[in-house]
N, C-alpha and C positions, 0 to 999 in steps of 0.2 A: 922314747923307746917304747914307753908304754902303750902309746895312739898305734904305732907302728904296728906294733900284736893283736891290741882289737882293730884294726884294720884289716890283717891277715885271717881273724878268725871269722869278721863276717864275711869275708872273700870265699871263706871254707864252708860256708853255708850255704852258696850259691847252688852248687850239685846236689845237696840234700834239697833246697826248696824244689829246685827241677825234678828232681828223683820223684817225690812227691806229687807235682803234678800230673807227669807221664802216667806214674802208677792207675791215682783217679780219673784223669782224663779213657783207660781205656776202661777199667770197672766198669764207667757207666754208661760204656758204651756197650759194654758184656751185659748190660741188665737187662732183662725182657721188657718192651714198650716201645715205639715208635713216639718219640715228641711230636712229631705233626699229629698223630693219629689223635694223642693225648690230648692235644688243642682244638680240636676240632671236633671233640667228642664222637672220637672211632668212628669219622667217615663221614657223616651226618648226610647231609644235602650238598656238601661240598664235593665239587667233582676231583677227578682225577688228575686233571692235567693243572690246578688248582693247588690242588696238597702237591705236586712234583716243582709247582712253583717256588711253596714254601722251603721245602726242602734243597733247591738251590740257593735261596735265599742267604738262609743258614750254614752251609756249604754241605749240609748231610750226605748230598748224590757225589761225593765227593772221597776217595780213599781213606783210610784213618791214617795215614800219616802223612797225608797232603793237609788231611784234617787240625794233625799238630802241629806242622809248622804253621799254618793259618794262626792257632793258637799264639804260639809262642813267640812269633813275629809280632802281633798284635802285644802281647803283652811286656815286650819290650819298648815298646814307645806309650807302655802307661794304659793301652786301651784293652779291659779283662773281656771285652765283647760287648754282647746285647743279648737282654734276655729275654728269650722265647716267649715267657707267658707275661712278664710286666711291660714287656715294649719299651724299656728304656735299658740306660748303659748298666752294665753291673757295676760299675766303679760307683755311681752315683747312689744306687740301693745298697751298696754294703757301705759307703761312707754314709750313710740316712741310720744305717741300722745299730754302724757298731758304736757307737755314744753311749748308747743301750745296753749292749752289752759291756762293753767295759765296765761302765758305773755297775752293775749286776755284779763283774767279778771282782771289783774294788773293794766292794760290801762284804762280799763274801771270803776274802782273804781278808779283812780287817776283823771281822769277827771271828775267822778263823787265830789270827794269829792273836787277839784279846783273851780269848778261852785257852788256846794249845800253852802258849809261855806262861805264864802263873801257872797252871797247872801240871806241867810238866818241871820246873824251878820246884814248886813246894812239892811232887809226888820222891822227886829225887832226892829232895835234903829230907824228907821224912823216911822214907825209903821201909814199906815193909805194913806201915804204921795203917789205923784204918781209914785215913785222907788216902794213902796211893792204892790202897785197894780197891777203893769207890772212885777214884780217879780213872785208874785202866780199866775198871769194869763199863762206866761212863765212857770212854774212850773206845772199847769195845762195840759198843752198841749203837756208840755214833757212826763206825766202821761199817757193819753191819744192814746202818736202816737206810733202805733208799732213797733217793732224793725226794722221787716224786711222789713216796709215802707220807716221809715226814713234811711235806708242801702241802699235799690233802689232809691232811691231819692238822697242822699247823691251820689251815683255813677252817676248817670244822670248826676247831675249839676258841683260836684267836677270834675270829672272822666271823663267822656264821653265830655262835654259842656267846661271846663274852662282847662283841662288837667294838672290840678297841682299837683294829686296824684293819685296813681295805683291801680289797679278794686280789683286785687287779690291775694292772693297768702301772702308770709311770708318774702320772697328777691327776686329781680328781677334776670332771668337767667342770669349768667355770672360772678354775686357780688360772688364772696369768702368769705366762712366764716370757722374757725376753731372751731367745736361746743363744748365744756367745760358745758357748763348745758345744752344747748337746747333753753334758753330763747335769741334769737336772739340778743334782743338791751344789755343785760348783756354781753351775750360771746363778741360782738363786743367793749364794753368796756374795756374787761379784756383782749382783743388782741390787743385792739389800734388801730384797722381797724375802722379809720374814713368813708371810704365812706360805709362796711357796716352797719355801728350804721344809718348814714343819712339814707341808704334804709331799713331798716329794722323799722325806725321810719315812715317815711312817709307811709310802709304799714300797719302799726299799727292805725294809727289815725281814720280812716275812722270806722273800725269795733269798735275802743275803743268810740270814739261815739255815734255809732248807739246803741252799749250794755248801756253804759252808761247816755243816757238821760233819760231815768225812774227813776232807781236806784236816780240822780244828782235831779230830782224833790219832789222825795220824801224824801230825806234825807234836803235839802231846806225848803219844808214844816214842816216837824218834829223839824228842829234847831229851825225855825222863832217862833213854838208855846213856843218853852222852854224856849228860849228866851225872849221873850213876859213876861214869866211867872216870868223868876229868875231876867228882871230886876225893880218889882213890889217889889221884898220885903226888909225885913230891913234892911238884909247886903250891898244893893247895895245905899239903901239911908243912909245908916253911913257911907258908902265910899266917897260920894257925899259930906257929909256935912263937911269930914276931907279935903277937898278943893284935892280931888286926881284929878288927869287929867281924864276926859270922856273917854279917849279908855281905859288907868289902870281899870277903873272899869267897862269896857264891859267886856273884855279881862281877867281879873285876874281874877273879882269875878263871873258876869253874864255869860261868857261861860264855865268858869269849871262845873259850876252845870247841865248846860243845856247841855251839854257833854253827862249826863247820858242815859236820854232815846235816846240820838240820836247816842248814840256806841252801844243802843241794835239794832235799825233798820239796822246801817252798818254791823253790824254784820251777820244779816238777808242776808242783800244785796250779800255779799262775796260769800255767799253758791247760791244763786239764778247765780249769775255774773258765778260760774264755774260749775252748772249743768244747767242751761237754757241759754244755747248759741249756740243750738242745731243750731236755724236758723238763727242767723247771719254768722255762721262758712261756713254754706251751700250759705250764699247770698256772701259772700265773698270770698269764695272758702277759706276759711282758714283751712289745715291741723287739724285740734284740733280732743279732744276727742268726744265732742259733734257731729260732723259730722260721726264720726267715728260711733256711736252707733245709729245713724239713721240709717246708711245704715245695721249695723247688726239687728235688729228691722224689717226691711224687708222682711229678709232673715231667720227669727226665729232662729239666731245666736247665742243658751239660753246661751252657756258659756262667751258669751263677753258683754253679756247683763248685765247678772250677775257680772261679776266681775268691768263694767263701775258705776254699780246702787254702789255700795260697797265701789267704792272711791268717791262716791257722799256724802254717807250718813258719811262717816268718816272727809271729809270738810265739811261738816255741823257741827257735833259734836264739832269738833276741833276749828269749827270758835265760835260759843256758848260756846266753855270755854273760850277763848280769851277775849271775853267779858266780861266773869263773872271776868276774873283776873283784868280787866281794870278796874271795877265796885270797885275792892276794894284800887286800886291808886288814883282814881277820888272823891273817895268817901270813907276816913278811916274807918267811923261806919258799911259799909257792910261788910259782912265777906264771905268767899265761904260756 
């Protein structure tokens, strides 16, 4: 019964991914710029009948909604297109790129969630004390500083100043690695190349950070309140009065409840961490897909654009059923 419902709900996702590409697909066709012009360096020596080539090519001399079904026909047998300015299939350049970005939002929600839980668990059971003052204030500030402040910052001081860890990049020139997923610090586990899992960690930390301390504050703030709340009521003062140990009755009874609203925010979090890492990818020179799709953005690059927006909105989706599944572990009376 269960498969049956996340069956039905990623079936429910279908119109929202569509909704989603419609949307994008005509934005960037609303943006000022001609993509042939843009390839070609505004006219150059290229002639006219030339660029009107290109533009059949691509179907540009073509309706915008001749233009979508083109699209959407195409991307129901798998093919997201060709892009403009790399000359190859989109599918191929976002399957190149998002290895990259995953591992980047892997990092940055494990740090996240290593910082936000203990600190939101200990501000709540202290509740008032000068730990949860410097806790939310700490969580504040993390809210507050932007990514690609505290990335330039983080590089100053780490990087540039105390020389502990490296500006940029995914492995330093030289390190060997045999790629099996793409996800650097995994393949280097599953090959047993200790010294590239070491480089391949140390250049992860800095960008899983700088992603990472928003997301780590607000997931902190959200535990602290639920917290606060599940451990106010009756089950945790019956647990209290059967003489159970104080962490048994954080732990068992006060965080499994308060679990609920704070796996809907992580949730939230997952999807923001792998489509808004546009600028830290760019502050740290990290390969991923987010950098990738700036620079076609540029460049009015509509098929990679389009096909970058489409594995956004599908981890989104994906990450929001995960949740709803979790909802009914944590919580038996919810149902999908």
């Amino acid at each position: 019964m269960r498969g049956v419902k996340i069956l039905e709900r990623i079936l429910m996702t279908i119109p929202i991914i569509v909704g989603v590409a419609v949307v994008v697909f005509f934005f960037m066709r609303l943006t000022p710029g001609d993509p042939v012009d843009i390839m070609m360096g505004q006219g150059g020596a290229v002639s006219a009948g030339e660029m009107e080539q290109l533009r059949k090519e691509f179907h540009l001399d073509q309706p915008l909604y001749a233009q979508l079904w083109i699209f959407f026909k195409d991307a129901a047998h798998g093919d997201l297109g060709y892009s403009y300015t790399q000359k190859r299939p989109v599918s191929e350049l976002i399957a190149e790129r998002l290895p990259a970005t995953i591992e980047l939002a892997a990092g940055a929600l494990l740090f996240a969630l290593l910082v936000a839980i203990p600190i939101g668990i200990i501000s709540a059971v202290r509740q008032h004390s000068l730990v949860d003052q410097l806790s939310m204030a700490s969580a504040f500030v993390g809210i507050s500083m932007p990514a690609f402040w505290l990335g330039i910052i983080l590089i100053l001081v780490i990087s540039v100043r105390l020389d502990w860890l490296p500006v940029q990049g995914r492995l330093t020139f030289g390190v060997n690695l045999h790629q099996i997923t793409g996800l650097f610090v995994l393949d280097s586990l599953l090959a047993g190349n200790w010294a590239a899992f070491a480089d391949s960690v140390k250049h992860l930390i800095l960008p899983s950070i700088s992603l990472g301390a928003a997301p780590a504050a607000i997931v902190a703030r959200v535990l602290r309140s639920s917290m606060v709340e599940a451990l106010r009521q009756d089950y945790v003062t019956l647990g209290r009065a059967k003489g159970q140990v104080e962490f048994l009755v954080v732990m068992k009874h006060a965080l499994r409840n308060a679990l609920i609203p704070t796996v809907t925010v992580i949730g939230l979090q997952v999807g923001v961490l792998l489509g808004g890492n546009m600028i830290v990818e760019t502050v740290f020179g990290w390969p991923g897909l987010g950098r990738l799709v700036v620079k076609a953005i540029f460049v009015r690059d509509f098929p990679l654009v389009q096909g970058a927006v489409m594995v956004y909105a599908i981890t989104f989706a994906m990450a929001n059923l995960v949740v709803d599944v979790l909802y009914t572990y944590l919580n038996p009376k919810i149902t999908l």
